[in-house]
Backbone as CSV, one residue per row, in Angstrom:
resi,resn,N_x,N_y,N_z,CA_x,CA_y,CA_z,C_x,C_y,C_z
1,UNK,0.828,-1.202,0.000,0.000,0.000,0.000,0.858,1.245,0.000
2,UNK,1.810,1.282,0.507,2.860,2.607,1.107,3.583,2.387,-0.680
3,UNK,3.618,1.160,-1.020,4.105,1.729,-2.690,3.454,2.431,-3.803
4,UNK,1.899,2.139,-3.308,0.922,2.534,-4.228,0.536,4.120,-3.970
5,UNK,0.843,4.736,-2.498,0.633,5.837,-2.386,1.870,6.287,-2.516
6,UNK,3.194,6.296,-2.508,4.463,6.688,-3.301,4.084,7.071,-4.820
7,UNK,3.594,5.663,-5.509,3.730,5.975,-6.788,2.770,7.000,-7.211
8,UNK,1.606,6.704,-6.959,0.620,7.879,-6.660,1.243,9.627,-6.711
9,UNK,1.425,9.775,-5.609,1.700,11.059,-5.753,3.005,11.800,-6.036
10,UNK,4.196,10.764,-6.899,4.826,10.706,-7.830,4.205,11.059,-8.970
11,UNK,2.849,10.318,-9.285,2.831,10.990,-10.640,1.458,11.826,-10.663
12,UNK,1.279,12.448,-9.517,0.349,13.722,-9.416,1.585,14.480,-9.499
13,UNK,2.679,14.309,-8.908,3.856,15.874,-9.053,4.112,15.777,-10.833
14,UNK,4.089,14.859,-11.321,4.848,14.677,-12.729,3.740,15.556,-13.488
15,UNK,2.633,15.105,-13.481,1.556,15.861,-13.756,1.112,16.892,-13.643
16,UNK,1.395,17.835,-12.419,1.487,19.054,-12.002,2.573,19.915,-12.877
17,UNK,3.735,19.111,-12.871,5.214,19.595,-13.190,5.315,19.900,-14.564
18,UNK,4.215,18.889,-15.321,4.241,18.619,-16.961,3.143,20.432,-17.428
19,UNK,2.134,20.033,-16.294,1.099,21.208,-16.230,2.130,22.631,-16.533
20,UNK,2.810,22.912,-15.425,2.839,23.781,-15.504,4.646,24.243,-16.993
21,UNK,4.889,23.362,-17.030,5.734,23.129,-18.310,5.127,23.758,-19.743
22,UNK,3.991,22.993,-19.292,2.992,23.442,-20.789,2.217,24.958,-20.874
23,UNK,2.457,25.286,-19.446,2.166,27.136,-19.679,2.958,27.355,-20.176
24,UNK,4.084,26.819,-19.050,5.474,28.358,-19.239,5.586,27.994,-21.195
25,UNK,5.273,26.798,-21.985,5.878,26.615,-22.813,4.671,27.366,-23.886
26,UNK,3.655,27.602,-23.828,2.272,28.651,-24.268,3.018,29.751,-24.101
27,UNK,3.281,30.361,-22.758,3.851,31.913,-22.797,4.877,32.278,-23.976
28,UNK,5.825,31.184,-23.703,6.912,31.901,-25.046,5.848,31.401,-26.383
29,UNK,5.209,30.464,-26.600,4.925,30.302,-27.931,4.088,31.953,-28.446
30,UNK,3.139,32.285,-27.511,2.608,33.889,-27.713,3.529,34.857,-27.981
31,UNK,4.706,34.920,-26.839,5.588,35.772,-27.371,6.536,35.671,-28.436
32,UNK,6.267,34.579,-28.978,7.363,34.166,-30.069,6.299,34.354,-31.384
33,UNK,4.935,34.366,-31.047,3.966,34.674,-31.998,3.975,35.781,-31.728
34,UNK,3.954,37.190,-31.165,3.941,38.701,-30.687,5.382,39.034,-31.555
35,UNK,6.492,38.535,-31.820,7.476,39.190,-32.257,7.337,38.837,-33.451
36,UNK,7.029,37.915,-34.019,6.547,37.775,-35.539,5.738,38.447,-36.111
37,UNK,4.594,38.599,-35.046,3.912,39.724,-35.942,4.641,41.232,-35.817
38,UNK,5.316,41.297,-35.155,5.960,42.361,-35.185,7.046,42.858,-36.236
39,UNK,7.108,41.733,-36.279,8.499,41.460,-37.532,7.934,41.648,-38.813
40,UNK,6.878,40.625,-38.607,5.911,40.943,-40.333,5.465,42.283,-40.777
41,UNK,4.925,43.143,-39.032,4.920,44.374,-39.974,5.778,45.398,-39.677
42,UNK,7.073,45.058,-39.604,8.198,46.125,-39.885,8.465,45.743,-41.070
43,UNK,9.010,44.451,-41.332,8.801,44.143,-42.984,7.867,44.337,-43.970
44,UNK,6.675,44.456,-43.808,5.772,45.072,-44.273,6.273,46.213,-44.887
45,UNK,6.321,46.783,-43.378,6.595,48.333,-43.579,8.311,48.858,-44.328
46,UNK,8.518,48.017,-44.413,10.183,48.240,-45.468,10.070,47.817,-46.727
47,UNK,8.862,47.021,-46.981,8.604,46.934,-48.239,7.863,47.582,-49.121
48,UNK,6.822,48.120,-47.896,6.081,49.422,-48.464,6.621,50.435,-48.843
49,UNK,7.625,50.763,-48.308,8.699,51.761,-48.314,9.640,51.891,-49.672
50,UNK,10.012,50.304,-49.843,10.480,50.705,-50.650,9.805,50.940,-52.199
51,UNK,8.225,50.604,-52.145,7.598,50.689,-53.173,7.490,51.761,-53.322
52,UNK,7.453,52.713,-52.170,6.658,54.308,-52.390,8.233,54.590,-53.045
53,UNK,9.296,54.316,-52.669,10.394,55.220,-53.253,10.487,54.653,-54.769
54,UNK,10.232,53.519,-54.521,10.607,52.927,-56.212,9.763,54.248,-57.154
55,UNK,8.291,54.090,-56.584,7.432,55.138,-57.181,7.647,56.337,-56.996
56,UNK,8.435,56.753,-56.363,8.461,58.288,-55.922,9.897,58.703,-57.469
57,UNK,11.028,57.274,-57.124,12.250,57.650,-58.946,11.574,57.532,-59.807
58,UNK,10.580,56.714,-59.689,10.186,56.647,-61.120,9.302,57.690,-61.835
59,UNK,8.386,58.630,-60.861,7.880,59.783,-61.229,8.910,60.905,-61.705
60,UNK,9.891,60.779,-60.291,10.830,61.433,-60.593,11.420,61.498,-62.134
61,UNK,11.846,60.206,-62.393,12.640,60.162,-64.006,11.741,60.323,-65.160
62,UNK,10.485,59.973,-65.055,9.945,60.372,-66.218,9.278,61.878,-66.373
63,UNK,9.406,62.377,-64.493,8.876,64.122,-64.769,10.146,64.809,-66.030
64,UNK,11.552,64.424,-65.353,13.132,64.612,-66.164,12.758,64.555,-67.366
65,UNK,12.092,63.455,-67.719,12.193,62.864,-69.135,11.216,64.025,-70.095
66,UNK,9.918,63.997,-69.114,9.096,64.525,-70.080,9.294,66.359,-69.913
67,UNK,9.754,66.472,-68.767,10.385,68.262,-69.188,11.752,68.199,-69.698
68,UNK,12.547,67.277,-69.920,13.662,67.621,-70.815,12.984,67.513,-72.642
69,UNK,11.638,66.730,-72.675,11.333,66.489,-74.374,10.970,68.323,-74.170
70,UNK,10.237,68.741,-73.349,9.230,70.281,-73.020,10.409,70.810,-73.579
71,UNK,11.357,71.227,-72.759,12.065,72.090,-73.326,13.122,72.244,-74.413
72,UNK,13.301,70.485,-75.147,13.769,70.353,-76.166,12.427,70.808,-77.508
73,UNK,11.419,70.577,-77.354,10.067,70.821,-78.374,10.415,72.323,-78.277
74,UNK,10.462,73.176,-77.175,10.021,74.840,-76.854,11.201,75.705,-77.959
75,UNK,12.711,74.659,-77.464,13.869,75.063,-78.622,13.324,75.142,-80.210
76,UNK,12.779,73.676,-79.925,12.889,73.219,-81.608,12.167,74.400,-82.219
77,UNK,10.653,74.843,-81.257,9.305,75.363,-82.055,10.107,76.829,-82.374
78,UNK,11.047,77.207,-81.512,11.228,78.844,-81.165,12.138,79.138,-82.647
79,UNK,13.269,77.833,-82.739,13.865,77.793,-84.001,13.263,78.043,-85.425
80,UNK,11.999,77.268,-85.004,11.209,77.219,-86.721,10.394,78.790,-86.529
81,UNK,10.179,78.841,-85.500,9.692,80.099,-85.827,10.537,81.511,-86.762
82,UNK,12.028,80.973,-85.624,12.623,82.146,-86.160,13.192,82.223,-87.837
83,UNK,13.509,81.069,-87.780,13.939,80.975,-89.445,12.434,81.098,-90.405
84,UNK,11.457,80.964,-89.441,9.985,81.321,-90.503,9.849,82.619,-90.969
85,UNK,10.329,83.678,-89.643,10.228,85.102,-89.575,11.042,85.623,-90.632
86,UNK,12.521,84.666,-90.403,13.420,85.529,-90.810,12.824,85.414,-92.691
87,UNK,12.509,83.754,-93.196,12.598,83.832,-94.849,11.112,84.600,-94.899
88,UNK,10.696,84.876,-94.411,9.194,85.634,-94.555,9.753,87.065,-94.751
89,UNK,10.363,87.583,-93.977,11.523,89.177,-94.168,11.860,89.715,-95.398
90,UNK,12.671,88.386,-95.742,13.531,88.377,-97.325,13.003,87.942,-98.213
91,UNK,11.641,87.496,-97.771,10.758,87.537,-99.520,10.381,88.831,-99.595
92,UNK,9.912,89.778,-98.173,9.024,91.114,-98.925,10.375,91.588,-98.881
93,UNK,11.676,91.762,-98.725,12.144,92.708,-98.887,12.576,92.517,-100.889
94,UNK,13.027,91.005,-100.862,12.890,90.992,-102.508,11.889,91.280,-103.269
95,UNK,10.247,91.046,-102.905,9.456,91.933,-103.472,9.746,93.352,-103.469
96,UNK,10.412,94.125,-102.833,10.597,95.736,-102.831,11.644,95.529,-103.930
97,UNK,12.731,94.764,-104.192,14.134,95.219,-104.582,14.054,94.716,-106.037
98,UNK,12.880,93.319,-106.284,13.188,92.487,-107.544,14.606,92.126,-107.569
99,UNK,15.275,91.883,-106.862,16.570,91.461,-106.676,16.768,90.117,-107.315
100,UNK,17.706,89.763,-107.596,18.045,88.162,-108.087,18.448,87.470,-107.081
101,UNK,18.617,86.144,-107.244,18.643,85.306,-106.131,20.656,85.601,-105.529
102,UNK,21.419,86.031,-106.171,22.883,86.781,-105.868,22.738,87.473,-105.293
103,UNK,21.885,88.825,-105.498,22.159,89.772,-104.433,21.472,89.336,-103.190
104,UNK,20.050,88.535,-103.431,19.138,88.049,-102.222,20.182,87.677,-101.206
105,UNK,21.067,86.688,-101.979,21.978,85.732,-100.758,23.220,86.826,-100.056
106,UNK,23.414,87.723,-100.912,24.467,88.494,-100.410,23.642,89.718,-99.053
107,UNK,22.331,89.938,-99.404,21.675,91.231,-98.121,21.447,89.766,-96.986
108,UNK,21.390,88.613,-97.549,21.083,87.289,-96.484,22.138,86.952,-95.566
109,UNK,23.412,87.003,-96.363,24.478,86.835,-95.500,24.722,87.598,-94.291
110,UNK,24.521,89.028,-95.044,25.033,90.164,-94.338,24.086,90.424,-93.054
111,UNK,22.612,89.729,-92.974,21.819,90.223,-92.273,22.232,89.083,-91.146
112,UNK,22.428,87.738,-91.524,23.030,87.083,-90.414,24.356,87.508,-89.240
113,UNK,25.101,88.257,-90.349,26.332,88.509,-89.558,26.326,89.169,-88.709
114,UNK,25.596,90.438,-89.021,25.381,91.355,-87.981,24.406,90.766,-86.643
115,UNK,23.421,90.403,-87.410,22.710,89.849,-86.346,23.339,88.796,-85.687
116,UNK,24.319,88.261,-85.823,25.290,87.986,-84.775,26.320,88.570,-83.888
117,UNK,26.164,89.572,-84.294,27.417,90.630,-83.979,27.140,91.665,-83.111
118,UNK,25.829,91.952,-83.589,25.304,92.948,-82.968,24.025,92.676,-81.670
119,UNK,23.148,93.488,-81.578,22.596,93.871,-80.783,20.810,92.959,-81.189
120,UNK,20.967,93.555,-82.654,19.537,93.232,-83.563,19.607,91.935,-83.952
121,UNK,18.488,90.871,-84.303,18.441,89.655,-84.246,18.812,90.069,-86.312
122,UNK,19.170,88.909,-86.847,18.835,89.061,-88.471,17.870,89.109,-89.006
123,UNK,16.540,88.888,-88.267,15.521,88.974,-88.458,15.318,90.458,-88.578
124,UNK,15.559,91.172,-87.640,15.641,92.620,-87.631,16.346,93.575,-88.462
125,UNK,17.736,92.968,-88.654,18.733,93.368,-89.915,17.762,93.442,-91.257
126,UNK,16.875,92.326,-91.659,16.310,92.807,-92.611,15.051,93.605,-93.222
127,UNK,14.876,93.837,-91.764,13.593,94.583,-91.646,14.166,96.113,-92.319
128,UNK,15.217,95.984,-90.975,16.309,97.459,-91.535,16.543,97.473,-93.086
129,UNK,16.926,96.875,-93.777,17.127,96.520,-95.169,15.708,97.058,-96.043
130,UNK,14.617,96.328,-95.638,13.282,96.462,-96.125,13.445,98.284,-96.312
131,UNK,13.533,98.728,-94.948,12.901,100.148,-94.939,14.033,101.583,-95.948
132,UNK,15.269,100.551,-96.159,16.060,101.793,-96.677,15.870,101.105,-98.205
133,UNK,15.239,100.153,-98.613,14.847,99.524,-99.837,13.382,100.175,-100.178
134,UNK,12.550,100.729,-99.605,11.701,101.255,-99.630,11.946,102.756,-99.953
135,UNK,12.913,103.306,-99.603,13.587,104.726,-99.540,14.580,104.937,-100.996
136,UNK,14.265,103.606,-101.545,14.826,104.111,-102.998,16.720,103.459,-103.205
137,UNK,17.243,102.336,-102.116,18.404,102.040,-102.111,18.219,100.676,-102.700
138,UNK,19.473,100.966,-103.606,19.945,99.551,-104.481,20.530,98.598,-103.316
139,UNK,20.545,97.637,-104.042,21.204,96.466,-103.225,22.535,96.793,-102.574
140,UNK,23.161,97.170,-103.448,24.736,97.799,-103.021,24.516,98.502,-102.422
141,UNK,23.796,99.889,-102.280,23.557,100.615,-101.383,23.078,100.326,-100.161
142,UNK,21.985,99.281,-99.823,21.842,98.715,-98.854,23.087,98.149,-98.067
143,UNK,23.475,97.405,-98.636,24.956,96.688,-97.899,25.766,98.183,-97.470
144,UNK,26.023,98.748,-97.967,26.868,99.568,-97.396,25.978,100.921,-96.551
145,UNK,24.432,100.381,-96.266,24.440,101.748,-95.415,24.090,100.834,-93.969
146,UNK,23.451,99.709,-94.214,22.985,98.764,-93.060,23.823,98.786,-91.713
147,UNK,24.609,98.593,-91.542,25.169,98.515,-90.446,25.766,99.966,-89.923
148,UNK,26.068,100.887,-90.761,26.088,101.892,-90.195,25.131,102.834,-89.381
149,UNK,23.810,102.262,-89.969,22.271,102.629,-89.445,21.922,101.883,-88.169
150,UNK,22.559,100.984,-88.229,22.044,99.775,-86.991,22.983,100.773,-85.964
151,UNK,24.086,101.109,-86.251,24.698,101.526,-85.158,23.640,103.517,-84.550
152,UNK,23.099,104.057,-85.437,22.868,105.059,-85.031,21.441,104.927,-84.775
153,UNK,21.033,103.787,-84.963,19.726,103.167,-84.034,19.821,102.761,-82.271
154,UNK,21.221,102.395,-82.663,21.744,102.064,-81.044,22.434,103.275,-80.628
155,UNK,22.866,104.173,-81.344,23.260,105.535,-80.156,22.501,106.225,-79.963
156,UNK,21.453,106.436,-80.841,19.585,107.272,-80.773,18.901,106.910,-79.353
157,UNK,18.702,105.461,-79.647,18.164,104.265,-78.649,16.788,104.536,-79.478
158,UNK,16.482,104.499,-80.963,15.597,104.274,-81.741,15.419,103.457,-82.280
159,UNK,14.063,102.832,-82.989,13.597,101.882,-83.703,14.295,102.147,-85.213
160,UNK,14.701,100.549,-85.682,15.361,100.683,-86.975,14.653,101.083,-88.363
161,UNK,13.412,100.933,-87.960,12.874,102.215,-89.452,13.289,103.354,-88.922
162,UNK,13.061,103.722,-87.719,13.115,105.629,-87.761,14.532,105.445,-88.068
163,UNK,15.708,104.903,-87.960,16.821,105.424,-87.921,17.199,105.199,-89.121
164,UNK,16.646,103.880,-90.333,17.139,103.997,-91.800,16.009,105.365,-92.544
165,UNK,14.786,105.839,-92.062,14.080,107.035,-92.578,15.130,108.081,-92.365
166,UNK,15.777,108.373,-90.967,16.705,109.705,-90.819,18.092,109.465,-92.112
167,UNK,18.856,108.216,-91.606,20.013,108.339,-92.397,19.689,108.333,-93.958
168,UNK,18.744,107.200,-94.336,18.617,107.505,-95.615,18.058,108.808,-96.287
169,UNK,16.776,109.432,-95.958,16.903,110.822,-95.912,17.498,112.360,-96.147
170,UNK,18.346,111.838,-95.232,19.550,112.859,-95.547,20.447,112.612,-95.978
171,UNK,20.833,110.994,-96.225,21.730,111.343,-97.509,21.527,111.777,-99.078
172,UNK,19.614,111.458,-99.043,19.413,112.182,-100.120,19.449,113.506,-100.133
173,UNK,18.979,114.249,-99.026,18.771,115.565,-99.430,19.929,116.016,-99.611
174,UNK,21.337,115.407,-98.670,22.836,116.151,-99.335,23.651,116.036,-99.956
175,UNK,22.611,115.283,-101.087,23.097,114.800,-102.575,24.114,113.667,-101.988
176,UNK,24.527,112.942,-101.266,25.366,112.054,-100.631,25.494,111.045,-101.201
177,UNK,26.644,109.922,-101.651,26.553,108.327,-101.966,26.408,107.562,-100.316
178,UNK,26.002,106.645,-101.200,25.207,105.354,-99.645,26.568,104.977,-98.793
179,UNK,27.371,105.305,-99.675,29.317,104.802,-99.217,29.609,105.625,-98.215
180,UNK,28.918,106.840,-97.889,29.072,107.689,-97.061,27.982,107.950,-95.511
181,UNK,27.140,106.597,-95.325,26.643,106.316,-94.545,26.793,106.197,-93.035
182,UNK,28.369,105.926,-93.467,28.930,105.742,-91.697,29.261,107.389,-91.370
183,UNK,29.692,107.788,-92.587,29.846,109.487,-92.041,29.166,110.354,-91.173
184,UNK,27.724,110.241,-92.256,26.343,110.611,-91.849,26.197,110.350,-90.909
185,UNK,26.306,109.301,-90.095,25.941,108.420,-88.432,26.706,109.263,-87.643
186,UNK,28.052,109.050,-87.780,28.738,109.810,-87.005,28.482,111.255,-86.479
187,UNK,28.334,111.692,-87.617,27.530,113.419,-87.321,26.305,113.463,-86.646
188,UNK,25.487,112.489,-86.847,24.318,113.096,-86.152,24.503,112.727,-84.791
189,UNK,25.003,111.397,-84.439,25.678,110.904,-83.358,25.896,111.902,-82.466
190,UNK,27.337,112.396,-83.133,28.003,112.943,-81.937,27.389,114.078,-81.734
191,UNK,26.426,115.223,-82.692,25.473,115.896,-82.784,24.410,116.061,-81.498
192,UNK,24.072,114.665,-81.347,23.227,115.104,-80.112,24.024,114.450,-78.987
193,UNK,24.953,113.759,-79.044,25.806,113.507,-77.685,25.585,114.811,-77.132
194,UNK,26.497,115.734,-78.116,27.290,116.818,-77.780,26.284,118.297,-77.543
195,UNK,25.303,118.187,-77.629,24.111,119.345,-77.722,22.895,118.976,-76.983
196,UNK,21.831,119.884,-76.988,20.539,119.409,-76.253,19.578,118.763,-77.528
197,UNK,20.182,118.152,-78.779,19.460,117.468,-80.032,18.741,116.303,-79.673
198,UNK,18.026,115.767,-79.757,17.499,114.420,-79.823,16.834,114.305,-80.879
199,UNK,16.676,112.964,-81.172,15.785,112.089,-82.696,15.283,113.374,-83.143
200,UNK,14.069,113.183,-82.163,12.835,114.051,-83.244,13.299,115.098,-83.924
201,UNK,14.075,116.054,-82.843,14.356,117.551,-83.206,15.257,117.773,-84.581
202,UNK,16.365,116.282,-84.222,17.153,116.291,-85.432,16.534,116.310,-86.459
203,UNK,15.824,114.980,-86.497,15.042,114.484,-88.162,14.125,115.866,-88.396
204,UNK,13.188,116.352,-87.039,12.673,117.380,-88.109,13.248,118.758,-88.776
205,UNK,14.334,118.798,-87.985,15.384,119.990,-88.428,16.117,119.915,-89.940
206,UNK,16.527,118.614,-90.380,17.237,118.524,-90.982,16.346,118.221,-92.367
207,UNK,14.894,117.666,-92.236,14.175,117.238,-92.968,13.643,119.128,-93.852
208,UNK,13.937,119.810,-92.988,13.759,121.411,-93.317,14.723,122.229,-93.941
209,UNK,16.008,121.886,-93.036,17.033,122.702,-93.590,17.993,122.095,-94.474
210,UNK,18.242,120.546,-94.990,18.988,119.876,-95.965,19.105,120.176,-96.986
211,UNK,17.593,120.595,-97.760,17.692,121.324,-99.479,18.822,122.240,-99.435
212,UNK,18.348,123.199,-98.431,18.772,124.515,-98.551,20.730,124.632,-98.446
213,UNK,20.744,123.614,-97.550,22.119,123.512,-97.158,23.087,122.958,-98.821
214,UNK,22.711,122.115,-98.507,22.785,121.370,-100.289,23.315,122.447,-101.160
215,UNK,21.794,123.173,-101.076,21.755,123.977,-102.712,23.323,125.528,-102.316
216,UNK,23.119,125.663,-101.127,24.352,126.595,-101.181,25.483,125.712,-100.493
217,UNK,25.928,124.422,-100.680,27.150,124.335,-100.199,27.765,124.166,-99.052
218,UNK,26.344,124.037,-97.593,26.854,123.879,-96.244,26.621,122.470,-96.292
219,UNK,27.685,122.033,-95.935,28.108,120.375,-95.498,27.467,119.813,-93.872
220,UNK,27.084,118.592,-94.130,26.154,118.260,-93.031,26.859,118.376,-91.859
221,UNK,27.805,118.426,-91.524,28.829,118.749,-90.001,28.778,120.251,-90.255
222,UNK,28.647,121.133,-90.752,28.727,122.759,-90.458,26.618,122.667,-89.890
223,UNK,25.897,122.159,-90.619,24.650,122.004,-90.624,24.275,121.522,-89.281
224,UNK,24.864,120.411,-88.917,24.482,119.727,-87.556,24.787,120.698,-86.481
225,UNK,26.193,121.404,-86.840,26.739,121.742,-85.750,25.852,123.436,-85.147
226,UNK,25.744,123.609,-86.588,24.832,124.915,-86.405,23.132,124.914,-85.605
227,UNK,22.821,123.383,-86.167,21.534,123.170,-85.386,21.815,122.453,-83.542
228,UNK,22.795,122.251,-82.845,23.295,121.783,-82.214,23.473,123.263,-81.332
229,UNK,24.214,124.014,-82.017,23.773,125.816,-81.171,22.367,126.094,-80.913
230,UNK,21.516,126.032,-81.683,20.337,126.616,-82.034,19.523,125.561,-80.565
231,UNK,19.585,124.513,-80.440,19.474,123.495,-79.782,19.455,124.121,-78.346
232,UNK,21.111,123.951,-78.080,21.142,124.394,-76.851,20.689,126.028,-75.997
233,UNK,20.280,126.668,-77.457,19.724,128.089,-77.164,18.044,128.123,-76.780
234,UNK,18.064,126.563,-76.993,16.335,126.255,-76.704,15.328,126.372,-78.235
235,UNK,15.915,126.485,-79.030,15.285,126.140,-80.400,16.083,125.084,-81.245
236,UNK,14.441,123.809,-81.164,14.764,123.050,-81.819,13.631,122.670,-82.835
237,UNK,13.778,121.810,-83.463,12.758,121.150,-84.537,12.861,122.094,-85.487
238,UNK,11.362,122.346,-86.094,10.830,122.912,-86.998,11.346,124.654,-86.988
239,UNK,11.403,124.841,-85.833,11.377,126.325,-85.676,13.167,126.315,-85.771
240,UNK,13.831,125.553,-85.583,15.592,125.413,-85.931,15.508,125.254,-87.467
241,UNK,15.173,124.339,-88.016,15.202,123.582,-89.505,14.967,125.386,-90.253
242,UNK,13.570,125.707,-89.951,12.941,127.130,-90.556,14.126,128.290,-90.697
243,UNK,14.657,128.361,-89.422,14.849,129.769,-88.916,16.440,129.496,-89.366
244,UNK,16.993,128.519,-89.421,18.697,128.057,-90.184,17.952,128.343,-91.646
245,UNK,17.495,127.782,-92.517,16.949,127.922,-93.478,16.672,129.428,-94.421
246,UNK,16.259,129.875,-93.626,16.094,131.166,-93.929,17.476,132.458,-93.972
247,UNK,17.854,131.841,-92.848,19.027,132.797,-92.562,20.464,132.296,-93.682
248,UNK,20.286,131.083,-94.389,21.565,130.780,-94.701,20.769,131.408,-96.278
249,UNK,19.172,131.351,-96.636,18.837,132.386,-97.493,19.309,133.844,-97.647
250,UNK,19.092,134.554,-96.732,19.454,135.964,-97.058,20.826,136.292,-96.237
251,UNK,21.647,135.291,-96.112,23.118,135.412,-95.970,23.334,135.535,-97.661
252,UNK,22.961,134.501,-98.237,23.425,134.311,-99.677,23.209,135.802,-100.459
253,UNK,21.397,136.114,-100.253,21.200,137.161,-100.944,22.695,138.520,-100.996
254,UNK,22.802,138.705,-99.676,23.439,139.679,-99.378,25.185,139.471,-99.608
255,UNK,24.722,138.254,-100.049,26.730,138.531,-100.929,27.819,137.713,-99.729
């Protein structure tokens, strides 16, 4: 009997012992299930991660892509435009000139160069061209007054018709060759540097008093310089052009 209650509560302890084995061995299985899920969603979350970035370069490279075509198209369009402007220029200016396709290419060349050189696009060079082709200048004459005009457009700070209307202008009225274009610039130039002259006053002064100067023999630097006094005495324009005009009249009369 004393063996049967030995063995007995031998294996109530084994049983107890196994009992409580099988918690403690539940507790870690939860916590070993608690860090997995924990794990799953940090991994989760690093994979999500890296999808948003995958998606975040890849917006990135094709925004690159499609504003580098933007501003390669904006080049291309701005190009065709300009070479549209420019052969659109040099057809009306060959409608004014009836020019042959030789001289065409030679006012073509020339309008590029400058318009590289200068200030005015070539597009503009031949606008300039147009307006002193309109004023009665041969091809040759054009070439050799163009760039001298461009420059007294840029010391004026005038638009290149008004400044091929002034120079060409007066080189007609002082019987002048077109070869003498840069001359002309120079004078009126330093004309109003040097005086209280500007554009208007000049062109309308000279548009008055040029015949007259001409017909007796005053040269456009005695002319400028005289309206350049008159200027700084507070008479300019019309009432300078008139009042020189008159006076270089009855200077003559009187011998």
């Amino acid at each position: 009997m004393a063996d049967n209650k030995t063995i007995k509560i031998k294996v109530d302890n084994n049983f107890k012992q196994t009992g409580k084995d099988a918690e403690g061995m539940n507790k870690k299985l939860n916590k070993t299930s608690e860090a997995s899920k924990g794990l799953t969603s940090s991994l989760g979350g690093a994979v999500k991660g890296l999808f948003n970035m995958q998606n975040l370069m890849t917006g990135f490279v094709v925004g690159a892509v499609v504003g580098g075509l933007s501003a390669v198209k904006g080049v291309l369009t701005s190009l065709v435009d300009t070479f549209s402007g420019f052969s659109k220029e040099l057809s009306g200016l060959q409608a004014i000139l009836g020019a042959s396709a030789s001289d065409m290419g030679k006012l073509s060349d020339q309008a590029k160069a400058l318009g590289a050189s200068t200030q005015f696009t070539a597009k503009e060079v031949v606008q300039l061209q147009t307006e002193l082709a309109k004023l009665g200048f041969t091809t040759k004459e054009i070439q050799q007054s163009t760039e001298a005009t461009l420059n007294l457009a840029s010391s004026l700070d005038v638009g290149l018709g008004e400044a091929a209307s002034l120079a060409g202008s007066t080189l007609r009225a002082f019987g002048l060759d077109a070869s003498e274009t840069a001359r002309v610039v120079d004078v009126m130039a330093k004309s109003s540097s040097n005086s209280a002259l500007d554009f208007s006053s000049l062109q309308e002064s000279l548009k008055l008093v040029a015949p007259t100067s001409r017909a007796l023999g005053v040269s456009i630097e005695e002319t400028t310089a005289m309206l350049g006094v008159l200027a700084d005495n507070g008479l300019k324009g019309s009432i300078a052009g008139t009042g020189l005009s008159k006076s270089f009249i009855q200077l003559t009369k009187a011998g």
